[in-house]
LUMROLO-862100 format. One record per residue (C-alpha): residue in three letters; y, x, z; residue number from 1. Coordinates in steps of 0.25 Angstrom, whole numbers, plus 2048, in hexadecimal, padded with zeros to 3 digits. Layout:
BEGIN
KOLVO/resn/Y/X/Z/resi
KOLVO/ALA/Y/X/Z/NUM
...
//
This chain:
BEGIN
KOLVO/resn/Y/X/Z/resi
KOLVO/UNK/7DA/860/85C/1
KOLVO/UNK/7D5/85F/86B/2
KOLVO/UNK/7CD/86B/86E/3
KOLVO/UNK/7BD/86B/871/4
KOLVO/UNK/7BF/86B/880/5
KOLVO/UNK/7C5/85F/881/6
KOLVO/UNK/7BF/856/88A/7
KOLVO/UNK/7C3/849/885/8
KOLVO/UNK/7BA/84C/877/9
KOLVO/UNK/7B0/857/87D/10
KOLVO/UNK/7A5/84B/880/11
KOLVO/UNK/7A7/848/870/12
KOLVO/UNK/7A6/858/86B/13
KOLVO/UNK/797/85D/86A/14
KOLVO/UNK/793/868/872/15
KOLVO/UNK/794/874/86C/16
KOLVO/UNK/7A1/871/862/17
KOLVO/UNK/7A0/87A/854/18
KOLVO/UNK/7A8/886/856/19
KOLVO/UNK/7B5/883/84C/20
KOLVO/UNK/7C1/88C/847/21
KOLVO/UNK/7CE/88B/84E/22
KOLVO/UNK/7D3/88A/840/23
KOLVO/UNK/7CB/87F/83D/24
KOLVO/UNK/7CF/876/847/25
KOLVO/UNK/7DF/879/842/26
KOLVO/UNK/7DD/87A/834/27
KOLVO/UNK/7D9/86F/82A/28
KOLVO/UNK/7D0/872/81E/29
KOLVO/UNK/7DC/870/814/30
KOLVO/UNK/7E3/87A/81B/31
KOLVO/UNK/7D8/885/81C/32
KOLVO/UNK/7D7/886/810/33
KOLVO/UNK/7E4/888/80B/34
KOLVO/UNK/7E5/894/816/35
KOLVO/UNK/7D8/899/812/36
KOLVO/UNK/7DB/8A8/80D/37
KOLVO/UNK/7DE/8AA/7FF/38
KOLVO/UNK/7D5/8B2/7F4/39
KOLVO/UNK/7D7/8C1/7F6/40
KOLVO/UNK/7DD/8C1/7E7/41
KOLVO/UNK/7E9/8CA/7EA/42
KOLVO/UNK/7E5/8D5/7E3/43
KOLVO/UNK/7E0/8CE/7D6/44
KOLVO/UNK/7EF/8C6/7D5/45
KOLVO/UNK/7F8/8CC/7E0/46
KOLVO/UNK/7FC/8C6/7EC/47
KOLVO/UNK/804/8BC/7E3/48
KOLVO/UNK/7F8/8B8/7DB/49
KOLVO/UNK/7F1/8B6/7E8/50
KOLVO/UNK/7FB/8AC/7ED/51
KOLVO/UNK/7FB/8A4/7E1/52
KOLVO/UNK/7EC/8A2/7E2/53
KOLVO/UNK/7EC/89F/7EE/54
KOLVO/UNK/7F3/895/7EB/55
KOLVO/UNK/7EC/890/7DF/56
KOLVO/UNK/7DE/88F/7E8/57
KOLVO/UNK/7E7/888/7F3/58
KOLVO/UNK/7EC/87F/7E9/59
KOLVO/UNK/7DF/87D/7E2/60
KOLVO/UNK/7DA/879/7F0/61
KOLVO/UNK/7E5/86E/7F3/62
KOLVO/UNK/7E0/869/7E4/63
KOLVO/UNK/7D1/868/7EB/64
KOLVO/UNK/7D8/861/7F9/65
KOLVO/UNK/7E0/856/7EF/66
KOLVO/UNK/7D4/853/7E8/67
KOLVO/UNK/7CD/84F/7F4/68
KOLVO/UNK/7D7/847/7F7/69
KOLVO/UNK/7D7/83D/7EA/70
KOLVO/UNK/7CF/83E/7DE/71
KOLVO/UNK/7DB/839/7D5/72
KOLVO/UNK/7E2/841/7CD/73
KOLVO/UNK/7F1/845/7D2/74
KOLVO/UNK/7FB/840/7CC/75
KOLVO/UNK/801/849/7BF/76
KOLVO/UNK/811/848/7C4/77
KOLVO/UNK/81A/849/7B6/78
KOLVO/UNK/82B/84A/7B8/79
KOLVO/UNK/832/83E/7B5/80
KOLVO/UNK/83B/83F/7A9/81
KOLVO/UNK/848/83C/7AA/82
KOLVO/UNK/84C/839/79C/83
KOLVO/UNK/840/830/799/84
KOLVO/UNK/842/822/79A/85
KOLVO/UNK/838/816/79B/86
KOLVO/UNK/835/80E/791/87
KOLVO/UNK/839/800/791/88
KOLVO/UNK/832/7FC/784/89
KOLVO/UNK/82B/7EF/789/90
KOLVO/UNK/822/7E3/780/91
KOLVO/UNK/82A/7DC/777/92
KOLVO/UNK/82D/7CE/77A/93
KOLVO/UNK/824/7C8/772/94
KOLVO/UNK/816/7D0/778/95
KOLVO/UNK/81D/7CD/785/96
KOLVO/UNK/81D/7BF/783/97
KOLVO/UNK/80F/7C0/77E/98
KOLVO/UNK/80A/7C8/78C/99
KOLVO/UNK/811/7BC/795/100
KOLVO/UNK/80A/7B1/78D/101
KOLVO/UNK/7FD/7B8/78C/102
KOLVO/UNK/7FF/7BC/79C/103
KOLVO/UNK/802/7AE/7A0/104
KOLVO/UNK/7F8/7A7/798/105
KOLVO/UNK/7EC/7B0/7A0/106
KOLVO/UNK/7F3/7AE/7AC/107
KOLVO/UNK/7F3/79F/7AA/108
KOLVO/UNK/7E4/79F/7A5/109
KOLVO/UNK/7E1/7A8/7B1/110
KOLVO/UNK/7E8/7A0/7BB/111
KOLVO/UNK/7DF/791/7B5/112
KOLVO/UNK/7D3/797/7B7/113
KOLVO/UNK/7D6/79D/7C7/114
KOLVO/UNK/7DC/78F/7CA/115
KOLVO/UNK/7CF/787/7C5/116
KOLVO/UNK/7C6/793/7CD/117
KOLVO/UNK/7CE/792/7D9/118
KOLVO/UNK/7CE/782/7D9/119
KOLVO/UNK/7BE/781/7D6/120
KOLVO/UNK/7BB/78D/7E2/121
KOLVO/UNK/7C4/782/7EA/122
KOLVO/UNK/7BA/778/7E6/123
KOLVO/UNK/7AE/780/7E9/124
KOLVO/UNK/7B3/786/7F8/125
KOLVO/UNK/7B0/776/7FC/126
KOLVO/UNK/7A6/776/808/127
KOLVO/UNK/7A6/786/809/128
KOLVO/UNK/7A8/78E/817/129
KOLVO/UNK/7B3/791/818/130
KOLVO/UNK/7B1/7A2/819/131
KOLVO/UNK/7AB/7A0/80C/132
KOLVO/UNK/7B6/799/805/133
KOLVO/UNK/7BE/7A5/808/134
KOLVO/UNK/7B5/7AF/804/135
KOLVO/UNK/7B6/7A6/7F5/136
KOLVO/UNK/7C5/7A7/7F7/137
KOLVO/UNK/7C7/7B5/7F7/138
KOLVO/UNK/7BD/7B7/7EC/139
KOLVO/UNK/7C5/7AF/7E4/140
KOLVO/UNK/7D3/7B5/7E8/141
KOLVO/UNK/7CD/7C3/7E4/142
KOLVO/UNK/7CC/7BC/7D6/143
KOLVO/UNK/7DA/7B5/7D4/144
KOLVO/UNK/7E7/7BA/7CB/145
KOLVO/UNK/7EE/7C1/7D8/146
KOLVO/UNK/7F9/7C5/7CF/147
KOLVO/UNK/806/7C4/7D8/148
KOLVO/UNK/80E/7C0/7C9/149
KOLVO/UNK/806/7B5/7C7/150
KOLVO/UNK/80B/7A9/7CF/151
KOLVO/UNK/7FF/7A1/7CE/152
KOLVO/UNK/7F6/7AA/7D1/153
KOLVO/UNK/7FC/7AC/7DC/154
KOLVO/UNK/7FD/79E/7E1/155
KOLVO/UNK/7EE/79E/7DF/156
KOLVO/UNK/7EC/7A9/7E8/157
KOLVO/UNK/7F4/7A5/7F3/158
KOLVO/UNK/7EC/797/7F2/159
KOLVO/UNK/7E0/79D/7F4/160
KOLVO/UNK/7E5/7A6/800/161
KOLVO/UNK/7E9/799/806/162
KOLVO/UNK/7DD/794/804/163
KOLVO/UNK/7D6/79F/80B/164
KOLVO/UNK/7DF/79E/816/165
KOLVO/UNK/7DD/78F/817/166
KOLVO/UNK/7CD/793/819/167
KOLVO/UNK/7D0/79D/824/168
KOLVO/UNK/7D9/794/82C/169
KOLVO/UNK/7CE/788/82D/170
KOLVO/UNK/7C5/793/833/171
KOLVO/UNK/7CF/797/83B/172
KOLVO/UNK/7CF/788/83F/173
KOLVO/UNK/7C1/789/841/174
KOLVO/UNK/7C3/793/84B/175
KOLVO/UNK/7CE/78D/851/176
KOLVO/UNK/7C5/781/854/177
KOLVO/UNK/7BB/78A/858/178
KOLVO/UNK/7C3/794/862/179
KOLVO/UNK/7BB/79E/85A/180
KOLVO/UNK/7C9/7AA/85A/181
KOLVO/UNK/7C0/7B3/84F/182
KOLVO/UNK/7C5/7A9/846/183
KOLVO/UNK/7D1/7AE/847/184
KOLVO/UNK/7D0/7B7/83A/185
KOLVO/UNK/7D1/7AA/832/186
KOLVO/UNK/7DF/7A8/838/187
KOLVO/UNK/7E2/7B6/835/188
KOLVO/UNK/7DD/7B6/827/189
KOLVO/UNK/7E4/7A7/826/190
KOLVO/UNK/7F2/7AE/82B/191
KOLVO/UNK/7F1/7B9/822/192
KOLVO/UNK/7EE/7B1/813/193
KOLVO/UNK/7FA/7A8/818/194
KOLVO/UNK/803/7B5/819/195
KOLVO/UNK/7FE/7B9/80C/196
KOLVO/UNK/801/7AB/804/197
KOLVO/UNK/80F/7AA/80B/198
KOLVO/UNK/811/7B7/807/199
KOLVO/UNK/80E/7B5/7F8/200
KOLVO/UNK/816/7A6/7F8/201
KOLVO/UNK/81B/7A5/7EA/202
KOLVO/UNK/829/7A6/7EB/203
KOLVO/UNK/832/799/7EB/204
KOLVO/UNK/83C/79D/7DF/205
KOLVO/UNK/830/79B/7D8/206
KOLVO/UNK/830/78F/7D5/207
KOLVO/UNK/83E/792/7CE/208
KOLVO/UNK/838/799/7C5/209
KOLVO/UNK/83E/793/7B6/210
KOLVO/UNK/83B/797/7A8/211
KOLVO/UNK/842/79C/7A0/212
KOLVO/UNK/842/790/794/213
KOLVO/UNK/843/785/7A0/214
KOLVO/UNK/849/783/7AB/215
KOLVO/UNK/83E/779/7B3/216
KOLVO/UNK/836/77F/7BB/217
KOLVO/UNK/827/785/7B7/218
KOLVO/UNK/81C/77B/7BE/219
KOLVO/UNK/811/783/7BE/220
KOLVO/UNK/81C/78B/7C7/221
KOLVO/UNK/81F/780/7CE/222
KOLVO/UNK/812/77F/7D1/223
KOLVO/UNK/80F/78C/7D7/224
KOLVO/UNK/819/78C/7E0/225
KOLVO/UNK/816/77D/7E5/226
KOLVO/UNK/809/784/7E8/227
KOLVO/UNK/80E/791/7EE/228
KOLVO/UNK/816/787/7F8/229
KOLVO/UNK/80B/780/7FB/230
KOLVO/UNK/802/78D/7FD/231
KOLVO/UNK/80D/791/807/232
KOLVO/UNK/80D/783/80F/233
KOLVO/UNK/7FE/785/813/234
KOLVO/UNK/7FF/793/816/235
KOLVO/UNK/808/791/820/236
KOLVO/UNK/804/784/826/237
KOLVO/UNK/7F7/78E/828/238
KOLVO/UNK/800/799/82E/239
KOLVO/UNK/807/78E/837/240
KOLVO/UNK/7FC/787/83C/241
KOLVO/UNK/7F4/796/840/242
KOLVO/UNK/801/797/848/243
KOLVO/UNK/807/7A3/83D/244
KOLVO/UNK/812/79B/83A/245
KOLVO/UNK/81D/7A6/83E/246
KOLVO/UNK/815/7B1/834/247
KOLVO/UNK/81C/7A9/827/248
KOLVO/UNK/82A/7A6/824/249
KOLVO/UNK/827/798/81E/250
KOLVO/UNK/82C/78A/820/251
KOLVO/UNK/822/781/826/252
KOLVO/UNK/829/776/823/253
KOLVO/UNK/826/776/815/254
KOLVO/UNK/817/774/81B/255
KOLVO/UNK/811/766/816/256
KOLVO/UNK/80D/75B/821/257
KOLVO/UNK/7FF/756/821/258
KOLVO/UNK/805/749/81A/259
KOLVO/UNK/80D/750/810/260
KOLVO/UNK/801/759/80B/261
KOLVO/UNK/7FA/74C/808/262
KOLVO/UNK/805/746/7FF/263
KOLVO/UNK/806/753/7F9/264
KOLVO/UNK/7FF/758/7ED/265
KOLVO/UNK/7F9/769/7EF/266
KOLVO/UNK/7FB/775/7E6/267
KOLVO/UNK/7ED/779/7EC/268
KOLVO/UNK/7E0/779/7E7/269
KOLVO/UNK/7DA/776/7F5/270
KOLVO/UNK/7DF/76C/801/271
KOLVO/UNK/7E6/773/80C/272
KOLVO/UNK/7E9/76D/819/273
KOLVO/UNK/7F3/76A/823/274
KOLVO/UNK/7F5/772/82F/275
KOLVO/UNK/7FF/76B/839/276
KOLVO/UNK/80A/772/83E/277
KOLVO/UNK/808/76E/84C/278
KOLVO/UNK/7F9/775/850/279
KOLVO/UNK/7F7/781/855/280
KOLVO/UNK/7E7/780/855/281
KOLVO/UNK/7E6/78A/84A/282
KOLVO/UNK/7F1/795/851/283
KOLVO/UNK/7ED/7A3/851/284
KOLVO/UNK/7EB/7A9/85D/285
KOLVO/UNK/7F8/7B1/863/286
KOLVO/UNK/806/7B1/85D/287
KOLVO/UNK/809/7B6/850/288
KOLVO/UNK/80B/7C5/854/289
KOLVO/UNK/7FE/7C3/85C/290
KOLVO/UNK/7F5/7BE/854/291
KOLVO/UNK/7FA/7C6/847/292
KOLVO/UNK/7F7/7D3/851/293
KOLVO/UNK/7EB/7CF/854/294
KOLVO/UNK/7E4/7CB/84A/295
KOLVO/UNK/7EB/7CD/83D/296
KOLVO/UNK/7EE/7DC/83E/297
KOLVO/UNK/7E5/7DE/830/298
KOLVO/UNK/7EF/7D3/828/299
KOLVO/UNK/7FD/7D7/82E/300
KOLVO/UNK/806/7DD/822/301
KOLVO/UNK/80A/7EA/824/302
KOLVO/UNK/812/7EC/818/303
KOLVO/UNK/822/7EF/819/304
KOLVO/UNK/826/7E8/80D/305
KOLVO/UNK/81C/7EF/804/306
KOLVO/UNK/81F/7EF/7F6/307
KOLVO/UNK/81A/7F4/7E9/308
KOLVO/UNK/820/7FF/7E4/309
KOLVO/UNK/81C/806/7D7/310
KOLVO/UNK/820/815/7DE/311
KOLVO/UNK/812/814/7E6/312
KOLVO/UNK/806/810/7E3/313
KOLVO/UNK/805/809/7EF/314
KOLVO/UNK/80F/7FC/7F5/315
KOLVO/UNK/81A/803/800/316
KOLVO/UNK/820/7FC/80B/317
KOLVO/UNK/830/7FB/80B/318
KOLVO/UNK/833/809/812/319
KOLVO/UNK/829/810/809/320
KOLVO/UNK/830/80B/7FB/321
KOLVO/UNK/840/80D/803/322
KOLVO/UNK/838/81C/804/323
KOLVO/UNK/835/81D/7F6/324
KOLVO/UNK/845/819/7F2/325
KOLVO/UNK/848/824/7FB/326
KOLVO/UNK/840/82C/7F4/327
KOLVO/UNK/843/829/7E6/328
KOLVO/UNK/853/82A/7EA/329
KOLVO/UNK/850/839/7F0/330
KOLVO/UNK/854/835/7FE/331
KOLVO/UNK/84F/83A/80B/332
KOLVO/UNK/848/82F/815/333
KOLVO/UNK/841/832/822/334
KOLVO/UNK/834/828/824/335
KOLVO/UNK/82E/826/832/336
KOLVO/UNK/821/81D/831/337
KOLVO/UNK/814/81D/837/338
KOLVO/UNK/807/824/831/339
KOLVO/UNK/800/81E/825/340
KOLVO/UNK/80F/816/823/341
KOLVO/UNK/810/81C/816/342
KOLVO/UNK/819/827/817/343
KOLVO/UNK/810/833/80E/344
KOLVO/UNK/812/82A/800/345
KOLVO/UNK/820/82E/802/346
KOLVO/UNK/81E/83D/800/347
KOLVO/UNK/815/83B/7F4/348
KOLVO/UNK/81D/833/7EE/349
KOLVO/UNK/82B/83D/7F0/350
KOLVO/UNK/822/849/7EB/351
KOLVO/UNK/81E/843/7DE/352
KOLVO/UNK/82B/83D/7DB/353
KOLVO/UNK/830/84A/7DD/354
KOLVO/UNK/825/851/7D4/355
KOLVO/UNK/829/848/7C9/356
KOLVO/UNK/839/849/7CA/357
KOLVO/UNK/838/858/7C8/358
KOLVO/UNK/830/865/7C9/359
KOLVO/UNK/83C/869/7D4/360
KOLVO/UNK/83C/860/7DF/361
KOLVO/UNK/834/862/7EB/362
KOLVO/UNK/82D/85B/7F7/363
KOLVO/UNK/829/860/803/364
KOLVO/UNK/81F/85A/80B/365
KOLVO/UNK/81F/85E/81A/366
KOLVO/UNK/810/85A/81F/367
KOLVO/UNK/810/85A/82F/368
KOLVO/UNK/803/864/82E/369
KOLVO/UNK/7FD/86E/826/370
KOLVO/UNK/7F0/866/823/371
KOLVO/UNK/7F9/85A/81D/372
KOLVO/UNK/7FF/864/815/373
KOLVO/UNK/7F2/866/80E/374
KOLVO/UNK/7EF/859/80D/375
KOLVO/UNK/7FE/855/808/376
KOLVO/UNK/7FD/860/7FE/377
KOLVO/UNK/7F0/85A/7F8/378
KOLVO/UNK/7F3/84C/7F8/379
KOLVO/UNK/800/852/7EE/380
KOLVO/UNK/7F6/85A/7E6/381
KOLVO/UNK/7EC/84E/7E5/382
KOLVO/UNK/7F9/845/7E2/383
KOLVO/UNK/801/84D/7D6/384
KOLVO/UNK/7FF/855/7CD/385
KOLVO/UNK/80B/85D/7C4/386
KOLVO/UNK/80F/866/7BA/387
KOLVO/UNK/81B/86F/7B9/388
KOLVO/UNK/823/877/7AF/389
KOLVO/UNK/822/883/7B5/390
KOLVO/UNK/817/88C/7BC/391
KOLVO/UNK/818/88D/7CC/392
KOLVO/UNK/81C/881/7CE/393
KOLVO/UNK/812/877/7D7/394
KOLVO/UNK/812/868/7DA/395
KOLVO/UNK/80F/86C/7EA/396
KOLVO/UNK/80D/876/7F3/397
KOLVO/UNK/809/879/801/398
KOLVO/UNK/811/882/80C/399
KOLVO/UNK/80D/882/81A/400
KOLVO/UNK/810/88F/825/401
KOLVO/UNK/800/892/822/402
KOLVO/UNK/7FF/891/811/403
KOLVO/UNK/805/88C/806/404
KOLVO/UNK/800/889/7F8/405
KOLVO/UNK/808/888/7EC/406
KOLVO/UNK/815/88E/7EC/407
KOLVO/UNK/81F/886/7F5/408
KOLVO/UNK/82D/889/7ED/409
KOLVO/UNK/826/884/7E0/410
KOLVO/UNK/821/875/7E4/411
KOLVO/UNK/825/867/7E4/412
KOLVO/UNK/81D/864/7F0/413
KOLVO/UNK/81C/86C/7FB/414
KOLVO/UNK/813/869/808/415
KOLVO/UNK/816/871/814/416
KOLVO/UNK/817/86F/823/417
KOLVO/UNK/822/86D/82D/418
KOLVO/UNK/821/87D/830/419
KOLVO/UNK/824/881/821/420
KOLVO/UNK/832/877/820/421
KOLVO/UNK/838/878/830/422
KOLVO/UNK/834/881/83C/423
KOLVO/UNK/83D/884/848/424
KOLVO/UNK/83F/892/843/425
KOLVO/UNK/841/892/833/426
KOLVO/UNK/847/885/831/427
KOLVO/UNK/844/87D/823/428
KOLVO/UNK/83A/88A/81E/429
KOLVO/UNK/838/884/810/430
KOLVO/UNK/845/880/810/431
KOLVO/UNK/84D/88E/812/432
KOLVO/UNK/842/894/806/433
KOLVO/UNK/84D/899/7FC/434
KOLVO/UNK/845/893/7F0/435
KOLVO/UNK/846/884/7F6/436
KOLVO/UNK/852/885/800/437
KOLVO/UNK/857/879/7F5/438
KOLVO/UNK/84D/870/7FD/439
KOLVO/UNK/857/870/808/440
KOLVO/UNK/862/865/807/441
KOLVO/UNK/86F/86A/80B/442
//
């Protein structure tokens, strides 16, 4: 904190500044008062009986701080029994066969009446503006069966995404004949629903796909992907002629001419047109790199190979699930990544693994400084919630060269400071404590 004679902020201070505290300005509120003195009850309970209450009120404070944090409940955290085993008692055959066919009987009827609703909207966009007929389209996409299993609505889907980007390329045209560059957004938005389809192409070993009573291949499957591959064509025949041809890897020779598309019969409930190879009318402007910096910045992907993983609620990038086999194997691993990368889940997710392996294990959780402590400590009171065999024994506790709370030789999860595990003088303090001094490795 720059003092109050500093020139470069005194023109923004008033001019008779509030008389503050010293303290106030080093210590934050959590922190104040877990050092505020403790109740003068030494000589009801002994010095002892003191100390424990103190802890209690500290403690009962923390539970206030983690209440302000999240007003869910904490998570009750049970052992994991080691002799029970899941049950693998599933449906019988018969009610299975029963759920399919009831499952794909809805799924048909759903997918009928979507196909007509789509078709007749088609019919009724004829003659609208065109920012209209895409404010109709994502109405209607908000309304579609988006279910990833379900092939067809899936197709369905990406024909409508094509369909929006086919409207925001012909006003990116109309700018283009205009020299009006605002309408660049339209070859933004253009770009970015053709990434989209590309990326949910149906793969091509589906068409493979045989039953089980027949060898010949499913029609209505054929169908699909005859549709998926004509979907792909015209997403990048759009990519190519808004000069993004290098953002896909696609063979754009498999592109219908002008003459072809005519003798040719479409998948599509709607006409699309040709864009030739040779124009550059509608480029964007810049190169790839440039025009993706420039102007794309809100639609770049900045996921590392994210993928769903049922240990978080939420979808990790590659290094953050090769940090939870890590994890789950017991091994050491040092992470280096930027702020706001993700790197906290991690220590969340070791202490309640180790909170449910046993009542013994133990985490330390070294916080860079006193006031994240506090916050650490009540983000853990506000996340689990445990009971134990035996009394004295705590889910967490707090040690720092100022306070503690809890007892720290009788927790699972202790939060303390650099200053309490290494200083230049006692090397590793928690760790030469005679209680503890199995933490060490050897």
């Amino acid at each position: 904190m720059l003092p109050y004679e500093q020139e470069l902020i005194r023109q923004y201070l008033p001019e008779d500044p509030v008389e503050v505290r010293d303290e106030d300005l080093h210590e934050t509120v959590a922190s104040l008062a877990l050092s505020a003195p403790r109740y003068k009850v030494e000589k009801k309970f002994g010095r002892r009986g003191a100390e424990r209450k103190g802890d209690q009120r500290q403690a009962a404070w923390m539970v206030r701080y983690a209440r302000s944090l999240t007003n869910a409940e904490p998570e009750v955290i049970t052992l994991l029994s080691k002799t029970a085993k899941p049950s693998t008692k599933g449906p019988s055959a018969k009610a299975l066969a029963l759920m399919t066919a009831n499952t794909s009987k809805k799924g048909d009827a759903k997918k009928m009446k979507e196909d007509d609703l789509w078709k007749s909207i088609v019919q009724g966009m004829t003659g609208m503006q065109l920012n209209h007929q895409i404010d109709k389209l994502r109405a209607f996409i908000k309304k579609i069966d988006t279910d990833k299993q379900t092939d067809s609505g899936q197709q369905l889907k990406r024909e409508v995404l094509l369909f929006e980007a086919l409207l925001n390329m012909e006003l990116w045209a109309e700018a283009c004949d205009t020299k009006n560059m605002e309408g660049v957004k339209y070859a933004v938005t253009c770009f970015d629903l053709c990434i989209k389809i590309m990326k949910s192409s149906m793969p091509k070993a589906i068409a493979a796909k045989k039953s089980k009573k027949s060898a010949a291949v499913d029609p209505a499957m054929e169908l699909l992907r005859a549709k998926s591959e004509e979907i792909d064509q015209n997403a990048a025949s759009m990519l190519r002629a808004i000069g993004m041809s290098e953002a896909i890897d696609f063979d754009f020779d498999t592109i219908p001419s002008s003459k072809e598309r005519k003798k040719r019969s479409t998948n599509l409930s709607y006409p699309f047109p040709h864009f030739s190879s040779s124009k550059t009318d509608f480029h964007v402007p810049g190169s790839r790199t440039e025009f993706q910096l420039a102007h794309c910045g809100h639609i770049l992907d900045r996921s590392i190979n994210s993928k769903a993983d049922s240990r978080v609620k939420f979808i990790p990038d590659e290094w953050q699930r090769n940090v939870l086999d890590y994890v789950d194997q017991d091994e050491s691993i040092f992470i280096v990544a930027p702020t706001s990368a993700g790197k906290t889940f991690i220590a969340y997710y070791a202490m309640e693994k180790v909170l449910r392996d046993s009542d013994d294990g133990i985490v330390i959780y070294i916080a860079p400084a006193k006031a994240l402590v506090n916050q650490v400590a009540a983000e853990v009171v506000a996340r689990y919630k445990k009971e134990y065999k035996y009394p004295g024994q705590n889910l967490w506790s707090v040690q720092t060269n100022e306070f503690s709370v809890q007892d720290p030789l009788k927790c699972q999860v202790l939060i303390t400071v650099p200053g309490m595990y290494y200083d230049h003088s006692n090397k590793y303090k928690i760790l030469i404590v005679t209680q503890r001094s199995f933490w060490a490795t050897s």
